[in-house]
C-alpha positions in Angstrom: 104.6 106.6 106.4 103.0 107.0 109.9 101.4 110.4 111.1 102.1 111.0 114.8 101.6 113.8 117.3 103.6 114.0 120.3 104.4 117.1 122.4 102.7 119.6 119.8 104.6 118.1 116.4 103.6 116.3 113.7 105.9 113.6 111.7 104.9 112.2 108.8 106.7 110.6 105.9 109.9 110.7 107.7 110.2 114.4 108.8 108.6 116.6 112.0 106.6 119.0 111.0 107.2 121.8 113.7 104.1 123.9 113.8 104.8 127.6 113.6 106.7 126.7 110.0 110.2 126.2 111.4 112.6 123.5 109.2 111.5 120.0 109.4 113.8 118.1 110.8 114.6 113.9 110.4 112.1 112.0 112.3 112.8 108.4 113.4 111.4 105.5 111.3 110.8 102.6 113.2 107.5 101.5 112.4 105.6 101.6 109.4 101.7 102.6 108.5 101.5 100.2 105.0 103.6 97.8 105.0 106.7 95.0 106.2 109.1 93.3 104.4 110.5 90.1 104.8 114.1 89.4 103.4 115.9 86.9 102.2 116.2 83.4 104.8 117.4 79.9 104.4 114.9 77.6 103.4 115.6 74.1 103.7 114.2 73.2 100.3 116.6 75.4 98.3 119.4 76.8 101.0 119.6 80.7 100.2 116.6 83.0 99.0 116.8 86.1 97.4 113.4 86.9 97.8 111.7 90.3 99.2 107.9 89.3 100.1 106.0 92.1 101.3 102.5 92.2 103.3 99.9 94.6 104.3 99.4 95.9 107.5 96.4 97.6 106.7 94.4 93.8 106.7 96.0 90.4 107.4 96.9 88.6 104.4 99.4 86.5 102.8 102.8 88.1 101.8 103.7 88.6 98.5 107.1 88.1 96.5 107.7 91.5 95.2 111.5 91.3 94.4 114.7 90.0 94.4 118.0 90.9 96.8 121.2 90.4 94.5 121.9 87.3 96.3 120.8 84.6 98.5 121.2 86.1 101.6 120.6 84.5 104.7 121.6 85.8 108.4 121.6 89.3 107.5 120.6 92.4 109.3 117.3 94.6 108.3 116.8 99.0 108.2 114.4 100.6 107.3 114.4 104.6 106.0 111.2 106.4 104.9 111.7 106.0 101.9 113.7 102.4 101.1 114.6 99.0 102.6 117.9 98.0 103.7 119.7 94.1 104.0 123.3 94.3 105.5 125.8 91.8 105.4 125.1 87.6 106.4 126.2 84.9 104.8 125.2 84.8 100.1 127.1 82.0 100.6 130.3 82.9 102.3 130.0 85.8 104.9 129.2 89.3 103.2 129.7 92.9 103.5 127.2 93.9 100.9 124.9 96.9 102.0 121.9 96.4 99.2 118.9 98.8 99.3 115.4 98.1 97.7 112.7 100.9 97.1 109.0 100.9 99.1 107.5 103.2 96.3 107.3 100.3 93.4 108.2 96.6 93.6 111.7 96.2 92.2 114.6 93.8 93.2 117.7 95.5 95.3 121.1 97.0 94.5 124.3 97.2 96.4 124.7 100.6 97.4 127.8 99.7 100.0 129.8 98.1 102.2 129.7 97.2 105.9 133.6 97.9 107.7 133.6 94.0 108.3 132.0 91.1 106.3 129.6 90.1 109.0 126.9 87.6 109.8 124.0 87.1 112.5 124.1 90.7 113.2 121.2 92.9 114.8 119.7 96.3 113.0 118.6 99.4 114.2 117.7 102.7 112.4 117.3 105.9 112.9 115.6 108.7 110.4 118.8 109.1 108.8 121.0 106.2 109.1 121.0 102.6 109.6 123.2 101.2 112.4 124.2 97.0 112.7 125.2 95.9 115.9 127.2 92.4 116.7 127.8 89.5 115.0 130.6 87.2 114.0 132.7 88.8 111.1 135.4 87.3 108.7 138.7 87.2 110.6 137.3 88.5 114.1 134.7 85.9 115.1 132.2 87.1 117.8 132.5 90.3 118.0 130.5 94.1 119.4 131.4 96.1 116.8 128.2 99.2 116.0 128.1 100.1 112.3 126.4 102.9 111.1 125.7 103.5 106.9 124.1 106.8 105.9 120.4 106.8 104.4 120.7 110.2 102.7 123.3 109.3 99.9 124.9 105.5 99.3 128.4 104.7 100.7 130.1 102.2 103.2 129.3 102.0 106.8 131.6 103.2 109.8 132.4 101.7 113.1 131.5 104.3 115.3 131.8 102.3 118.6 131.2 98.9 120.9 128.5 96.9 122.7 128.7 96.0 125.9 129.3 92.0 124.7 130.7 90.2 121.9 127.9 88.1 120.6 125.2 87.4 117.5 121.8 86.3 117.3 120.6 89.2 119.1 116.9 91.2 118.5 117.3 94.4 117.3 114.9 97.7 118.2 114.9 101.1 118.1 113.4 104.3 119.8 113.4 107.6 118.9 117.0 108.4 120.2 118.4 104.7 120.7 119.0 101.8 119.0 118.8 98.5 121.4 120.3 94.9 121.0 118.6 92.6 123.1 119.6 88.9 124.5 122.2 86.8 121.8 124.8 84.1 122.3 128.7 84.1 122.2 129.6 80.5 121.0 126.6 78.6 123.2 126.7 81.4 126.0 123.4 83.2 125.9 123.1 86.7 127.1 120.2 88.5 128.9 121.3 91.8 128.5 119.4 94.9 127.1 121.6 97.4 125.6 121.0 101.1 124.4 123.5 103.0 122.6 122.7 106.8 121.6 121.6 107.7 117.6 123.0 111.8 118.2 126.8 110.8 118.8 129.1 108.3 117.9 129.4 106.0 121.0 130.1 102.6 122.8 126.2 100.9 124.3 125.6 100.7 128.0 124.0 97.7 129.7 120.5 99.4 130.7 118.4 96.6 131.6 118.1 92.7 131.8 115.5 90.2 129.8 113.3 87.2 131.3 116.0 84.8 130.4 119.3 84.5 128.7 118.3 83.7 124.9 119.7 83.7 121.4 117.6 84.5 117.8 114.9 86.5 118.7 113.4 88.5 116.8 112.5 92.7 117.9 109.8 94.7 117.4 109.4 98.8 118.3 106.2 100.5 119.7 106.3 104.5 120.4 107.3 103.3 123.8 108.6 100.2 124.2 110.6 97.7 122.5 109.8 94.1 122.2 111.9 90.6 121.8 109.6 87.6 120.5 110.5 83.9 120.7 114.4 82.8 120.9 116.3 79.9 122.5 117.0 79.7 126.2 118.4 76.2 125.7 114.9 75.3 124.5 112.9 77.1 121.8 110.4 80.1 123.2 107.6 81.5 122.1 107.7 84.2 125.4 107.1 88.2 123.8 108.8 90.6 126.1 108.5 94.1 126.7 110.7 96.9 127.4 110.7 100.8 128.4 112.3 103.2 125.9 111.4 106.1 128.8 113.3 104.9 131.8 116.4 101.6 131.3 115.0 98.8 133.3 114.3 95.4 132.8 111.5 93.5 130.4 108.5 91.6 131.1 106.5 88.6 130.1 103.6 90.3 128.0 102.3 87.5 125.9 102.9 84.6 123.9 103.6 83.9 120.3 101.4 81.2 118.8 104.3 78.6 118.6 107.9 78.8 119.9 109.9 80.1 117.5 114.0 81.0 117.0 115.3 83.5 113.6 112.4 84.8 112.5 112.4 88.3 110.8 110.2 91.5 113.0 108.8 94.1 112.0 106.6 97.0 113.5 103.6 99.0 112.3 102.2 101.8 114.2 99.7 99.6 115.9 101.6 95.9 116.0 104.4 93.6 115.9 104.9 91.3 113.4 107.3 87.7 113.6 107.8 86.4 110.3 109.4 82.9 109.4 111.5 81.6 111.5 112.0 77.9 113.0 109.9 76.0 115.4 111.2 73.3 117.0 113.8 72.7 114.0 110.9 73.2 110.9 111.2 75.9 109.1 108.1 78.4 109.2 105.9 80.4 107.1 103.8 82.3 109.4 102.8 85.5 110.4 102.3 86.3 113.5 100.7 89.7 115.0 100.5 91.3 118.5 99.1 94.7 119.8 101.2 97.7 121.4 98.2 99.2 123.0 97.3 95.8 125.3 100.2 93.1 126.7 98.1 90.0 124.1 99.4 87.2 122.7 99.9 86.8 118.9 97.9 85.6 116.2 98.8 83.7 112.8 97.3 86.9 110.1 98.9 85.0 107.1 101.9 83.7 104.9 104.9 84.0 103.6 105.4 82.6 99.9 108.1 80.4 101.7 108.7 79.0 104.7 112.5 80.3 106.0 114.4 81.8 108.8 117.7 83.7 109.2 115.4 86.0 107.6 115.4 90.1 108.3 112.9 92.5 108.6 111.8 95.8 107.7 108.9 98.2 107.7 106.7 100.9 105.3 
């Protein structure tokens, strides 16, 4: 896991180290120093993957397939804890409520380790250092709807609604901070949203609208810096290949900070301490094996730093 100083403590494989040896307490995991995770898709050659391809962020290279989830899951939602990868609900074929978990220690396939309240698809994912949140999506029996989720990392059990967007609506990007999780843009049967919400990670509450993106879009795909978060690509109407940026300090709206290499809708993002990564997804209707990179420390655009064993989107994302 990363090792960060901020404000005189020191977090590292998931907990602050508080100098003056005081209890370490959880630390949020957004980002990773090793690796990210692609999960799962739709691939237009086979439908459904099960597959967990994993690639180094250390030096760009092509992914490799280093297990299996228990089912082909598309349109699922992606957490990440210090110590484990998480793949929540979608569609394996019919919508799912499956909460499956796969280790970052060794390369081994997933289990099912819960249930999310509703069987859900096309949700966003958010995490904090000690649970993993969903946000949106269009569930069994409900349809479009703003329900949050939140499933313990700590032991394995079934998630909890613990409170409400501020819109009905899937296909949104996903980030986290250090004391939020965010949902960005999405779509409510063909309308697309521009908002930005933040809802808290220390109590159990509905989001506030805190800011507004470039455009009204559905499918992006988020990323998480220290500071900022990011959505990447997504349809406006037409496929985007526009990266955005976003304050985690003050609410306020994004801005235009580069370009991905390609428009691109449903790909999978991920975050290392340094970069965001797009994986997947679909460009103008083909289905996509790249990754893609961009800098936190300078607004850039993206560049193509390898493969993925498949090309697929409705992917999800997560980070080592």
């Amino acid at each position: 896991m990363p090792i960060l100083i901020s404000n005189g403590v020191v977090m590292t494989g998931g907990v602050n180290l508080i100098p003056g040896g005081s209890s370490p307490s959880p630390s949020h995991v957004f980002q990773g120093s090793n690796f990210g995770y692609t999960s799962g898709g739709y691939s237009p050659a086979q439908d459904g993957v099960n597959i967990i391809d994993k690639f180094s962020f250390t030096s760009d290279a092509d992914a490799t397939d280093v297990g299996d989830l228990i089912n082909e899951a598309f349109r699922t939602a992606g957490q990440s804890s210090s110590t484990n990868g998480y793949v929540s609900g979608g569609l394996a074929p019919g919508a799912s409520n499956v909460i499956q978990k796969f280790t970052f220690t060794s390369d081994a396939n997933a289990t099912d380790v819960g249930d999310l309240v509703n069987a859900t698809r096309y949700m966003s994912g958010q995490s904090s250092g000690t649970n993993g949140y969903t946000s949106g999506g269009e569930a069994t029996g409900i349809g479009f709807n703003p329900t949050i989720e939140k499933f313990a990392f700590a032991s394995d059990g079934n998630a909890s609604d613990i409170g409400d967007l501020t819109q009905s609506a899937d296909r949104s990007a996903g980030q986290s901070s250090s004391a939020s999780g965010y949902r960005s843009g999405g779509d409510n049967n063909g309308t697309k949203y521009n908002t930005i919400d933040k809802f808290p990670f220390a109590s159990d509450s509905d989001a506030t609208d805190v800011g507004d993106l470039t455009a009204s879009k559905s499918g992006p795909s988020g990323q998480s810096s220290t500071a900022s978060g990011y959505t990447s690509g997504g349809d406006t109407g037409v496929d985007t290949n526009v990266i955005e940026k976003f304050s985690f300090s003050s609410d306020g709206n994004s801005t235009d900070v580069g370009d991905l290499i390609e428009v691109n809708v449903l790909a999978a993002g991920q975050s290392s301490t340094d970069s965001g990564y797009v994986s997947g997804g679909k460009s103008d209707g083909t289905a996509r094996n790249i990754i893609q990179k961009f800098s936190f420390s300078s607004d850039a655009n993206a560049t193509d730093v390898g493969n993925l064993t498949l090309s697929r989107f409705d992917t999800c994302g997560q980070q080592y």
